[in-house]
N, CA, C and O atoms as CSV, one atom per row, in Angstrom:
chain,resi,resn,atom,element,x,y,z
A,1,UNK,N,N,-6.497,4.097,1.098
A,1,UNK,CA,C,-6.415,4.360,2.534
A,1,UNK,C,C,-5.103,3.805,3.072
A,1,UNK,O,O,-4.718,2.644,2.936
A,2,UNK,N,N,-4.498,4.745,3.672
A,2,UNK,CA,C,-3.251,3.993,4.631
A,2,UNK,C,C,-2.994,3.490,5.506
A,2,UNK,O,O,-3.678,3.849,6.465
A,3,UNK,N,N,-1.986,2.450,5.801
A,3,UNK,CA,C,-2.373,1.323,6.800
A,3,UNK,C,C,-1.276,1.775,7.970
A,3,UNK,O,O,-0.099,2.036,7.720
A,4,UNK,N,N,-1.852,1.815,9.228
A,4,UNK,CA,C,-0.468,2.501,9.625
A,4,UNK,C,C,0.247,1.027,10.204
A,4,UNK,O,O,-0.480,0.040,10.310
A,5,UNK,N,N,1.611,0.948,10.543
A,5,UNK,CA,C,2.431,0.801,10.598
A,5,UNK,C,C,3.103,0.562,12.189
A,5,UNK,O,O,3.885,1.189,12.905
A,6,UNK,N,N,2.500,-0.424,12.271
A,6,UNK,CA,C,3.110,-0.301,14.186
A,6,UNK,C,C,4.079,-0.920,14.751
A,6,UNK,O,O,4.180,-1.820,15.585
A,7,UNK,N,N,5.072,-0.001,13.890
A,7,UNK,CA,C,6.713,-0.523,14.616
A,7,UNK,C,C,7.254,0.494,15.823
A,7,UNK,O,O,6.687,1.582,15.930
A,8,UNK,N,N,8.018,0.258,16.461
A,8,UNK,CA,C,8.584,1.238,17.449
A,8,UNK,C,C,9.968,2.119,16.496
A,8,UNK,O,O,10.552,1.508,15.601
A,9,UNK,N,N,10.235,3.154,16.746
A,9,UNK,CA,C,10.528,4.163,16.210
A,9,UNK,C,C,12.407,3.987,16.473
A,9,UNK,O,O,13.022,4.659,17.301
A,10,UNK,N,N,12.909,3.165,15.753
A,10,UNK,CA,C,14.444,2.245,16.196
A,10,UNK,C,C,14.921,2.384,14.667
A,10,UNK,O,O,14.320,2.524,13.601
A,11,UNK,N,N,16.321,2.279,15.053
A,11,UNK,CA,C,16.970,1.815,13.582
A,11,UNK,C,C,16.734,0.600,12.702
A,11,UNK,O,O,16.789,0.597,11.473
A,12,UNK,N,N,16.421,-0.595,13.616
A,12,UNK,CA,C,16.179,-1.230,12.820
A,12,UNK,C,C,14.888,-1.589,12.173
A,12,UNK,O,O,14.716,-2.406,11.269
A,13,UNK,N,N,13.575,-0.482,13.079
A,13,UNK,CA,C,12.326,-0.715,12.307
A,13,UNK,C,C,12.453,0.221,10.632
A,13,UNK,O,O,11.855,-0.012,9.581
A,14,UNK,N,N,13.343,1.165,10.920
A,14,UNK,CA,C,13.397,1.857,9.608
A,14,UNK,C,C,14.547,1.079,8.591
A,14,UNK,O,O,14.819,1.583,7.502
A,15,UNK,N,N,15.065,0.060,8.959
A,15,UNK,CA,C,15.948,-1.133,7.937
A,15,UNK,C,C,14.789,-1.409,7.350
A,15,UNK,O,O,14.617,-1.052,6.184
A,16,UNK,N,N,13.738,-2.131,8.090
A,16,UNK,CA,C,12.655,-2.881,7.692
A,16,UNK,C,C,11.895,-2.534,6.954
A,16,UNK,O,O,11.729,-3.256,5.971
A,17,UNK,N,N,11.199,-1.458,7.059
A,17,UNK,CA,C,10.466,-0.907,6.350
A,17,UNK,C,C,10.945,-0.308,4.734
A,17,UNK,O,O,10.319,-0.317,3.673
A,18,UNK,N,N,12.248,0.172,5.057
A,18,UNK,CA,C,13.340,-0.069,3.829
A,18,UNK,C,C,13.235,-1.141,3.073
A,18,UNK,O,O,12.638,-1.034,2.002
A,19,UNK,N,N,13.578,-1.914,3.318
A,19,UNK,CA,C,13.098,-3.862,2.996
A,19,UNK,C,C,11.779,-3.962,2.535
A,19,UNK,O,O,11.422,-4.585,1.535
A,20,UNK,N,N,10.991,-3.257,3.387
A,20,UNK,CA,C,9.407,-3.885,2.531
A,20,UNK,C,C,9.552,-2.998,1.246
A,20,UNK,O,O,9.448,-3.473,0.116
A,21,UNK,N,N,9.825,-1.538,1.527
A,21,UNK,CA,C,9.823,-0.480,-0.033
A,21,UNK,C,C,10.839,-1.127,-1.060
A,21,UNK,O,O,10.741,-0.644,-2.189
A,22,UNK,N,N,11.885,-2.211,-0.895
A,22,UNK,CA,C,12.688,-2.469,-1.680
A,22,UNK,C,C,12.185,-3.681,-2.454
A,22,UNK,O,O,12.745,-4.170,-3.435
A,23,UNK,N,N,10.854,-4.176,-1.787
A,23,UNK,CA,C,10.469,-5.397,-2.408
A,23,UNK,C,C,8.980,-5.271,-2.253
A,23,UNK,O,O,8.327,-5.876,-1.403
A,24,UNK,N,N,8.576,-4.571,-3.000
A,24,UNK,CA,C,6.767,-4.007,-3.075
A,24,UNK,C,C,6.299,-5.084,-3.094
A,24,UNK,O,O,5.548,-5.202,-2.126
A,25,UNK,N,N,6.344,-6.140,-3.809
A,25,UNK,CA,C,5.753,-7.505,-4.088
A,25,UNK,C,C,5.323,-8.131,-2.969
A,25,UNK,O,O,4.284,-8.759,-2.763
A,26,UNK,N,N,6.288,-7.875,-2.239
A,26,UNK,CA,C,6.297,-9.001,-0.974
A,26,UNK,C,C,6.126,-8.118,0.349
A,26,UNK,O,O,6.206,-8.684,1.439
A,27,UNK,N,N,5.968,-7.186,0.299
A,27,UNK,CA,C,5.312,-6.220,1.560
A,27,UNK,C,C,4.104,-6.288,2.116
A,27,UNK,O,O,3.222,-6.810,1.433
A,28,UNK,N,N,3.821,-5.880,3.227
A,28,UNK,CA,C,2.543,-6.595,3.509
A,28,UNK,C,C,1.993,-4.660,3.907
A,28,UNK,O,O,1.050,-4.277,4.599
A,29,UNK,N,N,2.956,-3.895,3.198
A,29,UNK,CA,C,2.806,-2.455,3.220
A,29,UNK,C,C,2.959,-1.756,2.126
A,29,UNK,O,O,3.921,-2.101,1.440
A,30,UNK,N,N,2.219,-0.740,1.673
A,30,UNK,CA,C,2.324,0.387,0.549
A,30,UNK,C,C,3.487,1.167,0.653
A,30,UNK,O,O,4.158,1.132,1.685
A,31,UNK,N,N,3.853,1.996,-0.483
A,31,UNK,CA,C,5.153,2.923,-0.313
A,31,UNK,C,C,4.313,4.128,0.661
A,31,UNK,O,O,4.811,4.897,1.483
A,32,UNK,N,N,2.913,3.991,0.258
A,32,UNK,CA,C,2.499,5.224,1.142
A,32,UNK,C,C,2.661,5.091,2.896
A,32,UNK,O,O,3.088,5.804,3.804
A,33,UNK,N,N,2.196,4.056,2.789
A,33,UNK,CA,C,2.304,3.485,4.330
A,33,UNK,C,C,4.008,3.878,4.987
A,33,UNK,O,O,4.375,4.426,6.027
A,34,UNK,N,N,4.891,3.185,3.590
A,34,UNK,CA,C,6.073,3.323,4.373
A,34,UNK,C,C,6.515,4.531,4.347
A,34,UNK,O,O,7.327,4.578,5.270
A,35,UNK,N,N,6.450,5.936,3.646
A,35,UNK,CA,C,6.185,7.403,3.615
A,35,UNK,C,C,6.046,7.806,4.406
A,35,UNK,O,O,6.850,8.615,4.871
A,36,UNK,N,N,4.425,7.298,5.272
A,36,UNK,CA,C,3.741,8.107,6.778
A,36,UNK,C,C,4.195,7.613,7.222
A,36,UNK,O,O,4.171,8.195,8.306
A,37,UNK,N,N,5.099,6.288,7.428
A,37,UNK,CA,C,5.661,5.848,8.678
A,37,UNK,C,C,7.033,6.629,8.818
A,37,UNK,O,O,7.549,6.963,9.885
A,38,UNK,N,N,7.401,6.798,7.873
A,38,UNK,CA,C,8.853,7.751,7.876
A,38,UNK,C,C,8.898,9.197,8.567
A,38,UNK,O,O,9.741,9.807,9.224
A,39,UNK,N,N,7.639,9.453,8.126
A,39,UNK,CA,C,7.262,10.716,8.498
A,39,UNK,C,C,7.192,11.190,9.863
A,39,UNK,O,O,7.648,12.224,10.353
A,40,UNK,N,N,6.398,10.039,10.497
A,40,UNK,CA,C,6.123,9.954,11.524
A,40,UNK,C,C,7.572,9.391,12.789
A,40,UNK,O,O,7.555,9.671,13.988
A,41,UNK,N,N,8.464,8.743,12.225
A,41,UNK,CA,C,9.651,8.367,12.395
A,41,UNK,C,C,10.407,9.855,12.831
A,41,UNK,O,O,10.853,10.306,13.886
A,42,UNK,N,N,10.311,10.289,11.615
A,42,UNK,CA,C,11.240,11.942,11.581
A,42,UNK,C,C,10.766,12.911,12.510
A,42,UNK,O,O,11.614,13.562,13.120
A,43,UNK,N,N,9.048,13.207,12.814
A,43,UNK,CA,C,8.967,13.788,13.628
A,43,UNK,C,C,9.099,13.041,15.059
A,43,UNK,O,O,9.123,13.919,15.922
A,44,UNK,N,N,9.182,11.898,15.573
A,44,UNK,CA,C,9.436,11.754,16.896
A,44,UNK,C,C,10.655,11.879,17.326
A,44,UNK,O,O,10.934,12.404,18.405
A,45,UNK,N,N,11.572,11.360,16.438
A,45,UNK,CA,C,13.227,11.576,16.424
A,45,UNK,C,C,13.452,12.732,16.397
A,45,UNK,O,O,13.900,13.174,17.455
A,46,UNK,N,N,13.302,13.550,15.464
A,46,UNK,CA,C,13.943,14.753,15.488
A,46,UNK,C,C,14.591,15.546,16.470
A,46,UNK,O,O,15.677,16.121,16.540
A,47,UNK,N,N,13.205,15.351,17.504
A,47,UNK,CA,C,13.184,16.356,18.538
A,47,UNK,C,C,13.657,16.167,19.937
A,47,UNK,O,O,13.431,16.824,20.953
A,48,UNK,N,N,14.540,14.848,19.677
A,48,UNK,CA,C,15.145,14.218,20.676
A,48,UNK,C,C,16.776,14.506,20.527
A,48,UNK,O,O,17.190,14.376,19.375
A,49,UNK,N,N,17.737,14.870,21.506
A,49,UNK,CA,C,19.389,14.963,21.631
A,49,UNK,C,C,19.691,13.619,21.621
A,49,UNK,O,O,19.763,12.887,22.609
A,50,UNK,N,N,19.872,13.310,20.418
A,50,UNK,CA,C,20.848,11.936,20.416
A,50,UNK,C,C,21.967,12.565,19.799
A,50,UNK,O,O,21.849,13.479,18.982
A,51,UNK,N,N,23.634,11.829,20.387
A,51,UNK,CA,C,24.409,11.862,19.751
A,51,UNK,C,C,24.916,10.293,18.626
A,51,UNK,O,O,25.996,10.174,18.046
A,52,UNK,N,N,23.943,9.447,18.612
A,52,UNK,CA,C,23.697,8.294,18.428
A,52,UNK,C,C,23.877,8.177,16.426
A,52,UNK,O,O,23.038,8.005,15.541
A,53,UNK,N,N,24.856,8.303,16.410
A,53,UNK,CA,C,25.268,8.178,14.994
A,53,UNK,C,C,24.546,7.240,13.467
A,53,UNK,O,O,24.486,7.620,12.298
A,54,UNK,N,N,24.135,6.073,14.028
A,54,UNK,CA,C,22.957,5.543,12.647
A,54,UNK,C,C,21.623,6.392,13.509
A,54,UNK,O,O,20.835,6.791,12.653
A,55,UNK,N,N,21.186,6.749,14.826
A,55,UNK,CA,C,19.548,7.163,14.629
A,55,UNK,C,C,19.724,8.538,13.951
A,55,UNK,O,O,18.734,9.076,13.456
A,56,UNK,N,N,20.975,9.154,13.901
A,56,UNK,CA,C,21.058,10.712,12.976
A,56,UNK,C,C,21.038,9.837,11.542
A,56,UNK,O,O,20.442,10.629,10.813
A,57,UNK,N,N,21.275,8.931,10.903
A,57,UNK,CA,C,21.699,8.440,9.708
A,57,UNK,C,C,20.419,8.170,9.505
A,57,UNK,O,O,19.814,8.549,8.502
A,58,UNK,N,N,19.866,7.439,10.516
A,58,UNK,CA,C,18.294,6.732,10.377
A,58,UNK,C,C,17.417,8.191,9.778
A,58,UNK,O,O,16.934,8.495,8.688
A,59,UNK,N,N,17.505,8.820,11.023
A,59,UNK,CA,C,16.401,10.000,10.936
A,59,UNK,C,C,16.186,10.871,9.710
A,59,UNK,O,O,15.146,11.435,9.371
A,60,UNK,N,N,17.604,10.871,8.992
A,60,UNK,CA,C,17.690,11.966,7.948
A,60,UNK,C,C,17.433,10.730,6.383
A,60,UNK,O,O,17.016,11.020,5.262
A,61,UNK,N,N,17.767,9.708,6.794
A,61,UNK,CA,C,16.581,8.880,5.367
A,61,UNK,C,C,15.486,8.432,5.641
A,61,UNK,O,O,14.899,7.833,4.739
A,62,UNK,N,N,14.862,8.555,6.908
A,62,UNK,CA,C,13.489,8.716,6.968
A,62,UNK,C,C,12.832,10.167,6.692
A,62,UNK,O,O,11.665,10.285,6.319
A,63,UNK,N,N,13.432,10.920,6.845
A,63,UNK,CA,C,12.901,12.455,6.671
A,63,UNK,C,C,13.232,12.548,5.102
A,63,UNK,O,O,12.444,13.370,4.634
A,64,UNK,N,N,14.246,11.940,3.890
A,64,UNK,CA,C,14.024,11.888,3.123
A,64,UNK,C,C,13.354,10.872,2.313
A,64,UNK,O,O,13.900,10.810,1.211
A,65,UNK,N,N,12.293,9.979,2.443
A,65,UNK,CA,C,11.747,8.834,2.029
A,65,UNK,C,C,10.728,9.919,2.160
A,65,UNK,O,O,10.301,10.206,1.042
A,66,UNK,N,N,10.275,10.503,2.943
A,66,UNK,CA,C,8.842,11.517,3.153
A,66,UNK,C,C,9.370,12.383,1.916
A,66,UNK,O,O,9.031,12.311,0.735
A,67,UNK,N,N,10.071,13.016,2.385
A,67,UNK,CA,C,10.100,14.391,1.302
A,67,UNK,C,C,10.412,13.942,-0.369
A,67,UNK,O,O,10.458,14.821,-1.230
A,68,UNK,N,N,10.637,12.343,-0.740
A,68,UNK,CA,C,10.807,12.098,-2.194
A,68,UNK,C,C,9.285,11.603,-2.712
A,68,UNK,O,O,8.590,11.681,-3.725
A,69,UNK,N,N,9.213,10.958,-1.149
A,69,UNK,CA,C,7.162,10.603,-1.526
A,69,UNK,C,C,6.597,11.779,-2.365
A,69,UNK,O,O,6.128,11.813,-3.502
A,70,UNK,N,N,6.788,12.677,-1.475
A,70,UNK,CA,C,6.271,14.208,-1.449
A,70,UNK,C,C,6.282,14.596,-3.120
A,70,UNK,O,O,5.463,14.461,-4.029
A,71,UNK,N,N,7.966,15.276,-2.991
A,71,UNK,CA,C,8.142,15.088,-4.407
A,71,UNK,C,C,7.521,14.227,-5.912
A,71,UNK,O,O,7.027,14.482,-7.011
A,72,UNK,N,N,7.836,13.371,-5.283
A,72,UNK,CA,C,7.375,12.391,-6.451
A,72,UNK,C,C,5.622,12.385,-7.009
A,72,UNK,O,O,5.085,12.176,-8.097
A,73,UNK,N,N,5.283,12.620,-6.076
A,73,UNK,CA,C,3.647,12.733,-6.600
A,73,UNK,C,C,3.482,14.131,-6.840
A,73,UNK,O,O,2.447,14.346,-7.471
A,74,UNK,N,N,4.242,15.326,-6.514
A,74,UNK,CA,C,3.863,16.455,-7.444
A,74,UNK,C,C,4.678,16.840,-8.792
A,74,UNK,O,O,4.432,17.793,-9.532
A,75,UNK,N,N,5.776,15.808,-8.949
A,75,UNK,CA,C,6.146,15.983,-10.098
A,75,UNK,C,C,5.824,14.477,-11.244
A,75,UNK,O,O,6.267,14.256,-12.372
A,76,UNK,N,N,4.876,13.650,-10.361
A,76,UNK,CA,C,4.496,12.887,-11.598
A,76,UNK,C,C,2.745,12.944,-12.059
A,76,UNK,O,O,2.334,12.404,-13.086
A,77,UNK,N,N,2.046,13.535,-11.299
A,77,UNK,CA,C,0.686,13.629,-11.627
A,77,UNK,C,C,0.093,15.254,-11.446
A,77,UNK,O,O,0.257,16.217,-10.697
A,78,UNK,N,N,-0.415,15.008,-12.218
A,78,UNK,CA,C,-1.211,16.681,-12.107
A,78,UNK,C,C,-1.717,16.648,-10.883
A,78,UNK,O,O,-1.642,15.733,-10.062
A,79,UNK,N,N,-2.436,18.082,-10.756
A,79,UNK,CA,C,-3.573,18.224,-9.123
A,79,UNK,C,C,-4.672,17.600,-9.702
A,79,UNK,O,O,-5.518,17.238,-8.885
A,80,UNK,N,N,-4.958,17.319,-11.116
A,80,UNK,CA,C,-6.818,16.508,-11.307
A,80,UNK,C,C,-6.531,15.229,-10.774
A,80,UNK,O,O,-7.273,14.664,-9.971
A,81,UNK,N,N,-5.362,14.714,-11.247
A,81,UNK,CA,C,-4.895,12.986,-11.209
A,81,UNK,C,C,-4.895,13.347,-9.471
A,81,UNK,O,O,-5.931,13.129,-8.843
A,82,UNK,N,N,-3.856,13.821,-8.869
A,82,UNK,CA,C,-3.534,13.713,-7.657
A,82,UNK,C,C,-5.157,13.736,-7.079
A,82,UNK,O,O,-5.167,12.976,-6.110
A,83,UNK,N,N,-6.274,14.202,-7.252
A,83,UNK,CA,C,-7.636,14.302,-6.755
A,83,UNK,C,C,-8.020,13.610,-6.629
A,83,UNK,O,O,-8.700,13.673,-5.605
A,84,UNK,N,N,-8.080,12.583,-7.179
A,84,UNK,CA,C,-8.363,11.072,-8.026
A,84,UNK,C,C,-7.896,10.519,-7.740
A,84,UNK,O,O,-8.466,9.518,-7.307
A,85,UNK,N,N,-6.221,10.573,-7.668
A,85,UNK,CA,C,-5.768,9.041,-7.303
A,85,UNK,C,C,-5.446,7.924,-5.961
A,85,UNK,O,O,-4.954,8.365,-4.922
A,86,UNK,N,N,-5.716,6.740,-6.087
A,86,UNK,CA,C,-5.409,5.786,-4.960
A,86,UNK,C,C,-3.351,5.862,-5.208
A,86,UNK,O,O,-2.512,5.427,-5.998
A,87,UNK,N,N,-3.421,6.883,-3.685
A,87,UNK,CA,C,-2.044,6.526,-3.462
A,87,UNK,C,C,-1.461,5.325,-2.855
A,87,UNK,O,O,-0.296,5.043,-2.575
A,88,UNK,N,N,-2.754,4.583,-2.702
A,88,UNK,CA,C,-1.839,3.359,-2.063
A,88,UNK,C,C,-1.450,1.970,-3.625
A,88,UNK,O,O,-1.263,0.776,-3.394
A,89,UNK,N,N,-1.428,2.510,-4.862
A,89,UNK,CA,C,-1.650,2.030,-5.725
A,89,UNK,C,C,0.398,2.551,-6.494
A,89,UNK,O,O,1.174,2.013,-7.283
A,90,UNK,N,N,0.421,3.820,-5.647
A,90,UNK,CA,C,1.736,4.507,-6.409
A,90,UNK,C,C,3.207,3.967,-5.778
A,90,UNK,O,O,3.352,3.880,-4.559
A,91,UNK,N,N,4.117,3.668,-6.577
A,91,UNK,CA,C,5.310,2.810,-6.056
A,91,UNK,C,C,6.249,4.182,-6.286
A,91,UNK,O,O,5.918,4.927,-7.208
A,92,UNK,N,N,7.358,4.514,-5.505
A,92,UNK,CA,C,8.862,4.535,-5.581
A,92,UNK,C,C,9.415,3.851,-6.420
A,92,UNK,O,O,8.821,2.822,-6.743
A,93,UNK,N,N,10.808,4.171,-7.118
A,93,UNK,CA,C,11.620,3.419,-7.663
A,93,UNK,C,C,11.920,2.386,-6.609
A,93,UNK,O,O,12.087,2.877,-5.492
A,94,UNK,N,N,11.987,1.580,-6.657
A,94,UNK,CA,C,12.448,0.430,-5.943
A,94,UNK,C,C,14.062,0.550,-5.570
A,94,UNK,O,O,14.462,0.123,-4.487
A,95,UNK,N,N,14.845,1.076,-6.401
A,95,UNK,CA,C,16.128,1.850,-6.658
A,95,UNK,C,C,16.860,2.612,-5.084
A,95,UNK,O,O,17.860,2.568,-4.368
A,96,UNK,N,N,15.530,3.283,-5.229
A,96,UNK,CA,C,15.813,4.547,-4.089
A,96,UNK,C,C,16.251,3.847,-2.914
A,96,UNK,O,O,17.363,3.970,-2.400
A,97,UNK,N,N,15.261,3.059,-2.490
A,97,UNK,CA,C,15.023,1.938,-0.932
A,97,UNK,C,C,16.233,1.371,-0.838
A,97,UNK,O,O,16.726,1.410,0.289
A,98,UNK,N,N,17.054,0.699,-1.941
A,98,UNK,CA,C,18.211,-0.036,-2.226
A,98,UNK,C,C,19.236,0.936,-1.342
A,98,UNK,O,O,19.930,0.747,-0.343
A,99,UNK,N,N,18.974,2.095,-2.235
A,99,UNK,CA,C,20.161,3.261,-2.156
A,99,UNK,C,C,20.398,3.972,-0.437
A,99,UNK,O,O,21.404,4.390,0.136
A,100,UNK,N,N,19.054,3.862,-0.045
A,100,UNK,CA,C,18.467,4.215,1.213
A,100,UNK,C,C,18.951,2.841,2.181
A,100,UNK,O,O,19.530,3.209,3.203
A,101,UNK,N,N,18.846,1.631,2.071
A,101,UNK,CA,C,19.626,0.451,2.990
A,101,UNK,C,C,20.650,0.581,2.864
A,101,UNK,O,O,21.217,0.500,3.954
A,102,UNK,N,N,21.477,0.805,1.858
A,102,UNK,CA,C,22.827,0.656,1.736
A,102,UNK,C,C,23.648,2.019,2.523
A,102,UNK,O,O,24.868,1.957,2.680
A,103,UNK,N,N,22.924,3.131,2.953
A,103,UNK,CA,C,23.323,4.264,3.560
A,103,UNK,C,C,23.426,3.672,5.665
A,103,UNK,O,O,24.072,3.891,6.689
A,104,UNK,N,N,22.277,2.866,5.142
A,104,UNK,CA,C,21.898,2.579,6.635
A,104,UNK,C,C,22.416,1.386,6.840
A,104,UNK,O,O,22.197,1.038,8.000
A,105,UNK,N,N,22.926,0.706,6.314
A,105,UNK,CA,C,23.756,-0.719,7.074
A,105,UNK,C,C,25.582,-0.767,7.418
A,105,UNK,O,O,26.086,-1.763,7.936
């Protein structure tokens, strides 16, 4: 089950949450959690006129943290496993999050 996530929808809540996916250990959140929060990030932003240069930077690696979630569970488990499985159990490369702060700082 996913835990949601009640940050306000800012650049620096999506640093953070970056930070928790970069250090699973010590998160007090799932990659899934941080996924739907991205998700949910991308659709409130989106649809807003900013000319605001990191929330366009922000928005488009939160809209991709969703879409590698995405990815990643249909190219690492079948549809029986995916039926079955506790996604709050499935990690990201830890890699990615790195690659994803370092775009955003």
């Amino acid at each position: 089950m996913s835990k949601k996530i009640d940050l306000p929808f800012t650049v620096e809540s999506v640093k953070k949450v970056l930070a928790w996916g970069a250090s699973p250990d010590d998160s007090p959140f799932t990659h899934q959690d941080i996924a739907h929060w991205c998700d949910q990030f991308h659709i409130a932003i989106f649809n807003t006129d900013t000319t605001d240069k990191m929330v366009n930077i922000a928005t488009d690696i939160a809209n991709d943290v969703d879409a590698q979630w995405e990815m990643f569970l249909a190219n690492t488990y079948t549809l029986k496993e995916l039926q079955k499985l506790d996604f709050s159990k499935v990690t990201l490369p830890v890699d990615w999050f790195n690659d994803w702060l370092n775009k955003i700082k």
